[in-house]
C-alpha positions in Angstrom: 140.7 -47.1 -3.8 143.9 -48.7 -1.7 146.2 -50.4 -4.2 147.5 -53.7 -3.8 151.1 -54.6 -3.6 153.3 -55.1 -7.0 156.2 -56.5 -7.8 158.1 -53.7 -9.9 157.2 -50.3 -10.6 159.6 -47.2 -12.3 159.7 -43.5 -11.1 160.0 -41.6 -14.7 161.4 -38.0 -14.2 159.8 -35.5 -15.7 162.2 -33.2 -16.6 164.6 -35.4 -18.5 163.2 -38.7 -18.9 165.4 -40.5 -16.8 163.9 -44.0 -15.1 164.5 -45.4 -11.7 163.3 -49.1 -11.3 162.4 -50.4 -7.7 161.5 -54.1 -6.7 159.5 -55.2 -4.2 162.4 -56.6 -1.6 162.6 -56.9 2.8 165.2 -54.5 4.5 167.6 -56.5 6.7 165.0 -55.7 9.8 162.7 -57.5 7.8 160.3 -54.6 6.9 158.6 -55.0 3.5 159.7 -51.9 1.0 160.7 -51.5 -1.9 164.6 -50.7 -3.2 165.7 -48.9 -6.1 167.6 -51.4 -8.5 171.2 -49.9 -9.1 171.3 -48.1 -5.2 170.4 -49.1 -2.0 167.5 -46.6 -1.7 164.1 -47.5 -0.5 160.8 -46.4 -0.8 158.8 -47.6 2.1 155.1 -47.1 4.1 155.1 -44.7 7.8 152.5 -45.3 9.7 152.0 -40.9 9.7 153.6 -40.2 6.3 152.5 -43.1 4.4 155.1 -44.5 1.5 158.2 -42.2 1.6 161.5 -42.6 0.0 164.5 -42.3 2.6 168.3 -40.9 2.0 170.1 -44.4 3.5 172.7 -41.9 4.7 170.8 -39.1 7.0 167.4 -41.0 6.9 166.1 -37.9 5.6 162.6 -37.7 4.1 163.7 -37.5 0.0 160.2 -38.3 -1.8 156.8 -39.0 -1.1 153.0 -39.1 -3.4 152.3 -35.7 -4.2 148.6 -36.3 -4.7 147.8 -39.0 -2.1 147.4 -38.5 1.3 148.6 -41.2 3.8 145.2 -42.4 4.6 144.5 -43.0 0.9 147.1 -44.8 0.0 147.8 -49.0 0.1 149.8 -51.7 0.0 151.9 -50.4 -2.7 153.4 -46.8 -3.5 150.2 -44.9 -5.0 150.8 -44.3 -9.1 151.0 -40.7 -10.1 152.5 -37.7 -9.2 155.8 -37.6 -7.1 158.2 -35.5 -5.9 161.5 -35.3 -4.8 164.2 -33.2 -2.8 167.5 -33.4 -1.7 169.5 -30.4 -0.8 167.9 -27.6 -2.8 167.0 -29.9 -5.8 163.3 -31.0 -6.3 162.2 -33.0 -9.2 158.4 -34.3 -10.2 158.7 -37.9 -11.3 155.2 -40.0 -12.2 155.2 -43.3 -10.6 153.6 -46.5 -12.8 153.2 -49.9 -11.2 155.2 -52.7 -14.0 153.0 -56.0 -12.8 150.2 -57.2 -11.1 150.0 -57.4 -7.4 152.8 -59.1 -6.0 152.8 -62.2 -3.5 152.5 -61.4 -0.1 155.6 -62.5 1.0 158.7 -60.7 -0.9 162.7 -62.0 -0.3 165.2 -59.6 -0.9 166.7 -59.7 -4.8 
């Protein structure tokens, strides 16, 4: 089933706990995302890859659904099973939507 956008949702590490919080938000282009609260990191929807996270820097690929293929997935980045890598470091987070589906149109915060 293709989720519906949401407002907020967290990326919970699994290996120590620790929380990143993302808000629906527009990129200066104007494409719809989402952006990690205390960085300028996004997590946004490819057409081929579906919802990915991006390194700002090198525009490298640094996360994406573990259990969702593109076609499966919706407006929103599909809950569950992440993962992560940069460098030589991986990490499995779960994702968890905070709120209802959000309003179509989103400002950035």
């Amino acid at each position: 089933m293709l989720n519906a956008p949401v407002a907020r949702f967290e990326l919970r590490r699994r290996i120590d706990a620790q929380v990143y919080r993302f808000t629906r938000a527009a990129r200066d282009d104007g494409q719809p995302g989402y952006r990690r609260d205390d960085r300028d990191l996004w997590i946004l929807r490819c057409t081929r890859r579906g919802w990915i996270a991006i390194d700002p820097d090198s525009g490298d690929v640094t996360g994406r659904p573990w259990d969702a293929a593109p076609a499966d997935q919706g407006d929103a980045p599909p809950p569950g099973r992440w993962v992560s890598c940069k460098g030589d470091k991986s990490c499995v987070h779960d994702l968890v939507h905070l709120d209802e589906p959000a309003p179509q149109d989103c400002e950035r915060p």
